[in-house]
C-alpha positions as CSV (number, residue, x, y, z in Angstrom):
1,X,-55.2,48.2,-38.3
2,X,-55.1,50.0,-41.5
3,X,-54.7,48.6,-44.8
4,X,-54.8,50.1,-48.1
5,X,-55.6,47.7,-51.4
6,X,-54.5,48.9,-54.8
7,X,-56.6,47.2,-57.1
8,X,-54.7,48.4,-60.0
9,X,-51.6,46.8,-58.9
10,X,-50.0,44.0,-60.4
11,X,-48.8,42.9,-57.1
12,X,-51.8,40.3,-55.8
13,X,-54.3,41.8,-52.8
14,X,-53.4,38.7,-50.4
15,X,-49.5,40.1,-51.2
16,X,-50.3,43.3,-50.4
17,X,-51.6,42.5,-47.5
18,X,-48.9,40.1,-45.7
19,X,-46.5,42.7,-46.8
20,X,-48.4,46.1,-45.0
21,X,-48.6,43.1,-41.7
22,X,-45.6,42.5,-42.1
23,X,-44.5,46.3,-41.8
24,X,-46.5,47.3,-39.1
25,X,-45.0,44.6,-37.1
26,X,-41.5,45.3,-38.0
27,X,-42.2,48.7,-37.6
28,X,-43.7,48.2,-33.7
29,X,-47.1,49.4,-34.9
30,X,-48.3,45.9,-34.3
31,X,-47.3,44.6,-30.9
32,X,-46.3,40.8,-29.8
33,X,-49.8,38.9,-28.9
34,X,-52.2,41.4,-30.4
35,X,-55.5,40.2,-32.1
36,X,-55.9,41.0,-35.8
37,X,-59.0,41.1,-36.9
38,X,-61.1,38.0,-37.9
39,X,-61.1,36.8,-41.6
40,X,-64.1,38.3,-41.9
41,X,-64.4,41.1,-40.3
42,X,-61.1,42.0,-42.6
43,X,-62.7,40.5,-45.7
44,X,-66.2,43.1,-45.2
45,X,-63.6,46.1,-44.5
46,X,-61.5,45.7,-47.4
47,X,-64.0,44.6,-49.7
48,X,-62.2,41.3,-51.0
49,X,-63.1,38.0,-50.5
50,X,-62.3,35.9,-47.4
51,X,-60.8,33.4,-49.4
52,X,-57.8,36.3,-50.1
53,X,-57.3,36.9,-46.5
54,X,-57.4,33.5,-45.4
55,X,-54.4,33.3,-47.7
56,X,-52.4,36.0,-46.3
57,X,-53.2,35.3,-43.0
58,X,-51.7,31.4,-44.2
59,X,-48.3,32.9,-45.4
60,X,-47.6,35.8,-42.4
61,X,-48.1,32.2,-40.0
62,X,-46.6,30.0,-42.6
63,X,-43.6,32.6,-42.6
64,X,-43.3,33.0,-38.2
65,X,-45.3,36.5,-38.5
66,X,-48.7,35.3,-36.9
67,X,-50.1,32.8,-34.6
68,X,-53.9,31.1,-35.2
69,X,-55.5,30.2,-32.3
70,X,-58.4,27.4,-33.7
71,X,-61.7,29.4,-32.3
72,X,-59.8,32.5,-30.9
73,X,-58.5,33.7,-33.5
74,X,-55.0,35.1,-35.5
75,X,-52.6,37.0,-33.3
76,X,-49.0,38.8,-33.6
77,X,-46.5,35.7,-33.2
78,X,-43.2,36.8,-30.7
79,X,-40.8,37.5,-33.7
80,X,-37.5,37.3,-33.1
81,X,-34.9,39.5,-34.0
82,X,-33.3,37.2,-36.9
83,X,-36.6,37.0,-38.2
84,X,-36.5,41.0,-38.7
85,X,-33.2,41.0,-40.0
86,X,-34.2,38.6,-42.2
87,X,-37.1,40.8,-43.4
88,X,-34.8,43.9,-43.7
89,X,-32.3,41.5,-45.7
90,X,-34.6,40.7,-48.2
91,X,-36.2,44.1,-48.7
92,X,-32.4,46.0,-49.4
93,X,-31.7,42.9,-51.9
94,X,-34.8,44.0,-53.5
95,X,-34.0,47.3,-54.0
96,X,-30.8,46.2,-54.9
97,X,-31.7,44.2,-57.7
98,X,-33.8,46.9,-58.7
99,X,-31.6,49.4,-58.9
100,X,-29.1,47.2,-60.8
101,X,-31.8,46.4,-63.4
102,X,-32.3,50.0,-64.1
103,X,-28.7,50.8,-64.5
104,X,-28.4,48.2,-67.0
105,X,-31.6,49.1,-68.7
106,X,-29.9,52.6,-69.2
107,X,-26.8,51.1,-70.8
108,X,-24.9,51.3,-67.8
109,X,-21.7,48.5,-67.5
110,X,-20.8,46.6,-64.3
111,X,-17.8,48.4,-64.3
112,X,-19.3,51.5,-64.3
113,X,-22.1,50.1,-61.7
114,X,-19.7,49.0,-59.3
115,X,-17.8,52.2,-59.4
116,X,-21.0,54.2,-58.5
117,X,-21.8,51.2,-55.7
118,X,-18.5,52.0,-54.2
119,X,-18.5,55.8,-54.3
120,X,-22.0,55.6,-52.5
121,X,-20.3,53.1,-50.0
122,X,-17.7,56.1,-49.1
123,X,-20.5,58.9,-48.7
């Protein structure tokens, strides 16, 4: 498993990290039932404390992603398919949002928004 922290970021490290999980699972690259690495052993790699992952490991189980196993360890939970729609939901309303923002931060109207919203719709 590879995961890339961006220091410089102002999105927090154990964020970036439940959201790169979180990917590679809804992306196939992690499989149902496969062993992530220890807290440790992920702590030592990336350089952070394991405190940070402890926390992200928390919220990918908290949120269905992961399983932890007391004294096995954390593993890739069976996720169904709502879940993953779920995910995809939340990540197009996100770039929704954010391309809405910027429209009105360039003195665009709704009228005007809508009206580009639909011709992309037809295309």
């Amino acid at each position: 498993m590879k995961l890339i922290i961006n220091n410089s970021s102002m999105q927090p490290i154990y964020e970036q990290i439940v959201g790169q999980i979180k990917d590679d699972i809804m992306k196939g690259r992690l499989a149902q039932e496969e062993m992530l690495p220890s807290v440790r052993t992920l702590s030592k790699e990336l350089r952070i404390s394991a405190l940070t992952v402890k926390k992200a490991y928390d919220a990918l189980e908290q949120e269905g992603f992961i399983v932890t196993v007391h004294g096995k360890g954390s593993f890739v939970a069976g996720v169904s398919r709502n879940l993953l729609l779920e995910e995809q939901r939340k990540e197009v309303e996100a770039a929704l949002e954010t391309a809405v923002r910027k429209a009105r931060s360039s003195g665009m109207t709704m009228q005007e928004i809508r009206e580009l919203f639909e011709l992309i719709m037809e295309g």
